[in-house]
C-alpha positions in Angstrom: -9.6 -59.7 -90.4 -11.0 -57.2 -88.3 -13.1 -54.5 -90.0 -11.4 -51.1 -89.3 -14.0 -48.2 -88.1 -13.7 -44.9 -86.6 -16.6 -43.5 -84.2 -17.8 -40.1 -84.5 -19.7 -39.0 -80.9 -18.9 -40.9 -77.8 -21.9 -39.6 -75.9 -24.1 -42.3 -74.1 -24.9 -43.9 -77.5 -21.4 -43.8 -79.1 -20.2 -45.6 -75.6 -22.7 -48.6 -76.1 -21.6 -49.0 -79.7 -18.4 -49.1 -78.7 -19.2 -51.7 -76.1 -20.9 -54.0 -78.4 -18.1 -53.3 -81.0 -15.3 -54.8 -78.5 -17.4 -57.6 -77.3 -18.1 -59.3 -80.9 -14.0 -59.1 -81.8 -15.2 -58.0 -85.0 -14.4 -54.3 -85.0 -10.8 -52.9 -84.9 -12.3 -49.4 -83.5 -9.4 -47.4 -85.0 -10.4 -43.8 -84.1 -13.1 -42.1 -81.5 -13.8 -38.6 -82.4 -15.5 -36.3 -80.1 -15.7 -32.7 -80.1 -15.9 -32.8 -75.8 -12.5 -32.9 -73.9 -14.2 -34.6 -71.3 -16.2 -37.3 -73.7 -12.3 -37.8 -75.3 -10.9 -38.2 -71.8 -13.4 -41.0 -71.2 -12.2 -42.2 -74.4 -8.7 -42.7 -73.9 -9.3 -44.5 -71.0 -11.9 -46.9 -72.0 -9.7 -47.7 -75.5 -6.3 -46.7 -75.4 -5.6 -48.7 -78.7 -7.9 -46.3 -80.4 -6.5 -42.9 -81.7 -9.1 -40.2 -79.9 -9.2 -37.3 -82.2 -11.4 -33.9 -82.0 -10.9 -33.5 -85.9 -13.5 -35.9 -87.8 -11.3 -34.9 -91.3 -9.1 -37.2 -90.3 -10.7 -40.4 -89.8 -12.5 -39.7 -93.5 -8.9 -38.7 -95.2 -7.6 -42.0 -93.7 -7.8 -44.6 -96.6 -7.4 -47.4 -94.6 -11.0 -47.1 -92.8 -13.6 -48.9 -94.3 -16.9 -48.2 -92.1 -17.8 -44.9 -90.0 -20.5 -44.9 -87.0 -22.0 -41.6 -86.8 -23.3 -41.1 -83.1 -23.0 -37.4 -82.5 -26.5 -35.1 -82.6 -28.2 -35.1 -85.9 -27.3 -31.8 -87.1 -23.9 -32.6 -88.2 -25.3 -36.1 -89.7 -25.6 -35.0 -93.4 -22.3 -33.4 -93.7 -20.9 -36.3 -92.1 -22.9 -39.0 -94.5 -22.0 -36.7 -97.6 -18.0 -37.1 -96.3 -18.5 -40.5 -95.8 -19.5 -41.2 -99.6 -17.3 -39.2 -100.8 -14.3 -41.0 -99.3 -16.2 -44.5 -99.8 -16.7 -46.0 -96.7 -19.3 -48.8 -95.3 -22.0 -46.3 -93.0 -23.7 -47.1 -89.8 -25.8 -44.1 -88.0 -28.5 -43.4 -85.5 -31.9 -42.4 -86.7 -32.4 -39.8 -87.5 -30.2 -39.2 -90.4 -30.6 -35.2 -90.7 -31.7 -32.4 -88.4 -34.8 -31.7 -91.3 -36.7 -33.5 -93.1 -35.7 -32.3 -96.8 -32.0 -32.8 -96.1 -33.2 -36.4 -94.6 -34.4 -37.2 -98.3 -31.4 -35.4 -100.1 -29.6 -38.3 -97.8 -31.9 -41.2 -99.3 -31.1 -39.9 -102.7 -27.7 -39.5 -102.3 -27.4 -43.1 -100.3 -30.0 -44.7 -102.8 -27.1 -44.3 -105.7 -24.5 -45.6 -103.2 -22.6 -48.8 -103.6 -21.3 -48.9 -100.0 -23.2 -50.8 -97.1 -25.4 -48.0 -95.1 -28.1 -48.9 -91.9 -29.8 -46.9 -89.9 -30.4 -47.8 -86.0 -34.2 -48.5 -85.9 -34.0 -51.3 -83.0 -37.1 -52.3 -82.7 -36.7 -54.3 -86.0 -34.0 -56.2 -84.1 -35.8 -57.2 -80.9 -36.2 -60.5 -80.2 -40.2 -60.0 -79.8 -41.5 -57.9 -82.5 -39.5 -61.1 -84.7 -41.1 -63.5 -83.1 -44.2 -61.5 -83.3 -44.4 -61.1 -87.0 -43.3 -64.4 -87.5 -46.3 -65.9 -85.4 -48.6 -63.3 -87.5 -46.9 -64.1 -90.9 -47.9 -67.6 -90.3 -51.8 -66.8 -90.7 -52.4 -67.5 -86.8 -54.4 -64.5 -86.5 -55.8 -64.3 -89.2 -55.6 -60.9 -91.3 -53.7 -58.3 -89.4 -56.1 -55.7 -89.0 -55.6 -53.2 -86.1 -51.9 -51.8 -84.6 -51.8 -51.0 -80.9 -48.4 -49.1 -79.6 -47.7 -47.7 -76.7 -44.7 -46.3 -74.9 -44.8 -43.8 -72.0 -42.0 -43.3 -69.2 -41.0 -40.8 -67.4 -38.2 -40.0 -69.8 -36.4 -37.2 -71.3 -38.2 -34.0 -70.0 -38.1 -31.0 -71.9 -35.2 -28.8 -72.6 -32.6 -31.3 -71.8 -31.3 -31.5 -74.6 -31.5 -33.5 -78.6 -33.5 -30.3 -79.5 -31.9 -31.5 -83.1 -34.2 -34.6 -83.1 -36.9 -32.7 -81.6 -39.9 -33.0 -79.5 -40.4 -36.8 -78.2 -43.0 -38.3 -80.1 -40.4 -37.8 -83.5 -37.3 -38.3 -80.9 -37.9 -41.8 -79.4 -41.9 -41.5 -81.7 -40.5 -42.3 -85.0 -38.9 -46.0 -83.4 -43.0 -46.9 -82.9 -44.4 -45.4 -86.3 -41.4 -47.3 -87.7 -42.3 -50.4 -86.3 -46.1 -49.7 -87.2 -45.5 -49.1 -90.8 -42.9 -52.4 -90.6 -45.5 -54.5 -89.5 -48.2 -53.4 -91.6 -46.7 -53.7 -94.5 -48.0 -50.5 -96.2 -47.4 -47.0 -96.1 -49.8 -43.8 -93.8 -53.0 -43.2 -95.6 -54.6 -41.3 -93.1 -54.2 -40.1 -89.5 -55.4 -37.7 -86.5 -53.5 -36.7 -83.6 -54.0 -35.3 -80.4 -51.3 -33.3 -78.4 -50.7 -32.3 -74.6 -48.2 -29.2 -73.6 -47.4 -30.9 -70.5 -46.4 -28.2 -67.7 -47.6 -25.4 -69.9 -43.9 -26.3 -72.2 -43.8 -24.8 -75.9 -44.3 -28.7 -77.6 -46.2 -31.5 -77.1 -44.3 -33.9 -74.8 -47.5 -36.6 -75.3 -49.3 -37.1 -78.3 -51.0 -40.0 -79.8 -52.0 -40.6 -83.5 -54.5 -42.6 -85.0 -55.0 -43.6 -88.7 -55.2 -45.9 -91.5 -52.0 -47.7 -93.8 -53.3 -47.8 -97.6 -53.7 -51.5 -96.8 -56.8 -50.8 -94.7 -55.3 -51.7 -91.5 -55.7 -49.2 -88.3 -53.1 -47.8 -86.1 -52.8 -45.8 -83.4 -49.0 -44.7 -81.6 -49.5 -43.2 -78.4 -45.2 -42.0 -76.8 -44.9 -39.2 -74.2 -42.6 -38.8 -71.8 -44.3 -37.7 -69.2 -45.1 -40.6 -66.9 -45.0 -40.0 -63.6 -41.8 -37.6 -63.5 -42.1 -36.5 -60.1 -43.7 -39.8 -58.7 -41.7 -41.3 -55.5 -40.9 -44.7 -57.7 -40.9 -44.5 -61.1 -42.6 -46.8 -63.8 -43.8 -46.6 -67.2 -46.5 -48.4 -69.8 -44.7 -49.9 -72.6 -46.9 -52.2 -75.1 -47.6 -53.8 -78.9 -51.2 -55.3 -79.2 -51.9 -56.3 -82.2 -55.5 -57.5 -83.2 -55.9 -60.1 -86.1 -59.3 -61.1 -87.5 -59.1 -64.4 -86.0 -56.0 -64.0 -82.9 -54.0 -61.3 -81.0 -50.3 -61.5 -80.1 -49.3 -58.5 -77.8 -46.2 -58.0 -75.6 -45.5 -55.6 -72.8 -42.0 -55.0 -71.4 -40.1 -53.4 -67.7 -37.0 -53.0 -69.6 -35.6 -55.7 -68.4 -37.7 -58.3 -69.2 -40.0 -58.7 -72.5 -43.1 -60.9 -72.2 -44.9 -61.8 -75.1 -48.5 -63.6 -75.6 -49.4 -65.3 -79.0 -53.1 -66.5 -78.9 -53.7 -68.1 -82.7 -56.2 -70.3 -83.9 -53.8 -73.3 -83.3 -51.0 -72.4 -81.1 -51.5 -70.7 -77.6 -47.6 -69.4 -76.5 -46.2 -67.1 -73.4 -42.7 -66.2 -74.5 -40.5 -64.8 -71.6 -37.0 -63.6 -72.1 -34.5 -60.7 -71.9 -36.0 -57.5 -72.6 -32.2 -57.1 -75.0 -32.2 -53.2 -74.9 -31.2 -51.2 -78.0 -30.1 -54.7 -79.9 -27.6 -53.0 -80.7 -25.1 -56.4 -80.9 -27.4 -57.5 -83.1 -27.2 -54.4 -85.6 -23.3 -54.5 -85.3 -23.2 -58.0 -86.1 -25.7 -57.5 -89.2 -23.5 -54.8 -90.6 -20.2 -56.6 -89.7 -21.8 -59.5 -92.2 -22.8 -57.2 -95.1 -19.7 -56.0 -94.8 -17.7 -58.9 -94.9 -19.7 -60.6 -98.0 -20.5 -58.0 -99.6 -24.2 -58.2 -99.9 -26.3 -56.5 -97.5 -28.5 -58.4 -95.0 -32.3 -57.2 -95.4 -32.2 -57.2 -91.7 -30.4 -54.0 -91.9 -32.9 -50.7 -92.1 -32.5 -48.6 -94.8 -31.8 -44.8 -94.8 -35.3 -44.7 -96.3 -36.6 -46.7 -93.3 -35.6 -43.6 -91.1 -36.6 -41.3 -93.3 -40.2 -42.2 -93.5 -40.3 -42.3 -90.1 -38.8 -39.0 -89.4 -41.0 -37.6 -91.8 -44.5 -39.0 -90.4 -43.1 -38.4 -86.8 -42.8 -34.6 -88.0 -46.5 -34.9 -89.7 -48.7 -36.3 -86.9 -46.7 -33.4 -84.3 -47.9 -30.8 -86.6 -51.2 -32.3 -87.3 -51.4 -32.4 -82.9 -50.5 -28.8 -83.3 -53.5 -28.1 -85.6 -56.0 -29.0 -83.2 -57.0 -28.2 -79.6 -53.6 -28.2 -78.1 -54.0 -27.7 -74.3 -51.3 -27.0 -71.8 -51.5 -28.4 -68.6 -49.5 -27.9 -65.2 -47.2 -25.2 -65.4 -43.3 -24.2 -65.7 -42.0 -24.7 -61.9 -43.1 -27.9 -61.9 -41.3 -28.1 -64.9 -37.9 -27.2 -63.4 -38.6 -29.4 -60.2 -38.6 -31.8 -62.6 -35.2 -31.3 -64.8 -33.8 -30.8 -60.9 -34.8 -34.4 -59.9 -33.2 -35.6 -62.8 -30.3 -33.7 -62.4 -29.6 -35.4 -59.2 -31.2 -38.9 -60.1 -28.5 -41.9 -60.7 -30.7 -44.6 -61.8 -33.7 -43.3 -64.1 -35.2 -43.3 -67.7 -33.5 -41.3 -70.1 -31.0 -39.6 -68.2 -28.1 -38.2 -70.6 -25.3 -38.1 -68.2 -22.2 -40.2 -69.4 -21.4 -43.6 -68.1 -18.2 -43.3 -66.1 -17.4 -46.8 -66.9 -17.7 -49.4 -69.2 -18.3 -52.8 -68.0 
């Protein structure tokens, strides 16, 4: 049987759910709920068996539904997560899970006491490298993990385009690397300094990068901004893990399409090359189809707390940038040539447009 679930936000994120969901066969996507005639439009097209509705109410009065994906901006998530308990159904959402930080732990209270399946997109946890990674690590081949190198600049979303609910980029797209920090080490923040730029003279920081300790003893430092290059003629970007054991490293580096990774232990010497996979998200679908079906939930899935910590240290180190020497850079026309270019751009990083198909 077919789990039955209705999709709430059919924006570029609630299309690739939907994608993956109708390539397992697992999913009988019952409803698509979207608040934009146009998104709905797209909608009916793409799955005329669904029923496209504008009215969330209904997919959470109808008894029959047993999971919900929440995709739609993070302001409406709590009211939707607090409907979804109430009418006792399985929960899948991207991160983050509130628009603020105290509703984001009212949610990990509320979900704590919940006896429904509930997971949270952090990806990274489902990429074939980090795995492989922390497998190679938890092996001893390195020795004792000891210092956390994450990088991830591209060109990206550029200010004022939009997810102003998930704010400025380092908590936006940030919190998936301090996640993936704090899941790898083990432990939780001790201690931490960051350091801020106001690219092009703009209101927040659109790069920072934090440094610190876990409890544990082991050092990290998170360095996200998009700001890479926005104007360059070709685009790139700088994407890496390096990891530094007291023995061995293992570090990967991506283009987005491909992920390479490089394990140097005390035994083993391995270059793994394969698929970069995305957003995983056909592996999240699948983990949540499985809890769901035996009842039990796979630890693969990332808890509500998961994405709240996260959130919440994302929201630290941007205020700790904000205490200290903040400088602005370039200025506020080069700004708007910016969010021009990518008005007009078809192929780029981060652009929010909506797929026109669905392959």
């Amino acid at each position: 049987m077919k789990i039955k679930v209705g999709l709430i936000g059919f924006g570029r994120m609630g299309q690739m759910y939907w994608e993956e969901m109708q390539k397992s066969g697992r999913w009988d996507i019952a409803y698509i709920c979207d608040i934009d005639p146009a998104s709905r439009e797209l909608a009916r097209n793409l799955s005329p068996s669904s029923r496209i509705i504008s009215d969330e109410q209904e997919i959470f009065d109808d008894q029959s539904v047993e999971a919900v994906g929440l995709f739609a901006l993070a302001n409406s998530r709590k009211e939707q997560i607090e409907k979804a308990v109430h009418s006792g159904k399985h929960i899948l959402t991207e991160k983050p899970i509130a628009d603020t930080i105290d509703k984001e732990w009212e949610i990990v209270d509320l979900i704590e006491k919940y006896d429904k399946i509930a997971a949270v997109n952090l990806y990274l946890r489902n990429s074939w490298y980090h795995q492989a990674m922390k497998q190679f690590i938890a092996e001893g081949e390195i020795g004792e993990l000891a210092i956390l190198r994450i990088c991830h600049m591209t060109p990206g979303l550029a200010p004022g385009e939009g997810h102003e609910y998930e704010g400025p980029a380092y908590h936006d797209c940030g919190m998936h690397y301090i996640d993936i920090a704090r899941w790898y080490a083990g432990s939780e923040y001790k201690s931490w300094h960051a350091q801020g730029m106001r690219m092009w003279d703009y209101k927040d920081p659109w790069w920072v990068q934090c440094h610190g300790t876990f409890e544990n003893g082991i050092v990290f430092d998170v360095t996200q901004g998009f700001v890479y290059g926005q104007l360059s003629q070709n685009q790139t970007h700088n994407a890496y893990t390096d990891i530094i054991g007291t023995k061995g490293i293992v570090r990967m580096t991506h283009d987005f399409r491909t992920a390479i990774v490089e394990l140097h232990g005390v035994s083993r010497t391995l270059r793994l090359e394969k698929p970069f996979g995305g957003k995983n998200l056909d592996k999240l679908c699948n983990l949540m189809a499985d809890s769901i079906e035996s009842g039990k939930r796979d630890p693969g899935l990332p808890l509500m707390r998961d994405s709240a910590v996260a959130s919440q240290y994302g929201w630290t180190f941007l205020d700790d940038a904000r205490c200290h020497d903040l400088p602005g850079i370039g200025n506020l026309q080069t700004l708007e040539e910016i969010r021009e270019r990518r008005r007009h751009m078809k192929d780029g990083y981060g652009l929010l447009r909506p797929k026109k198909t669905i392959v």
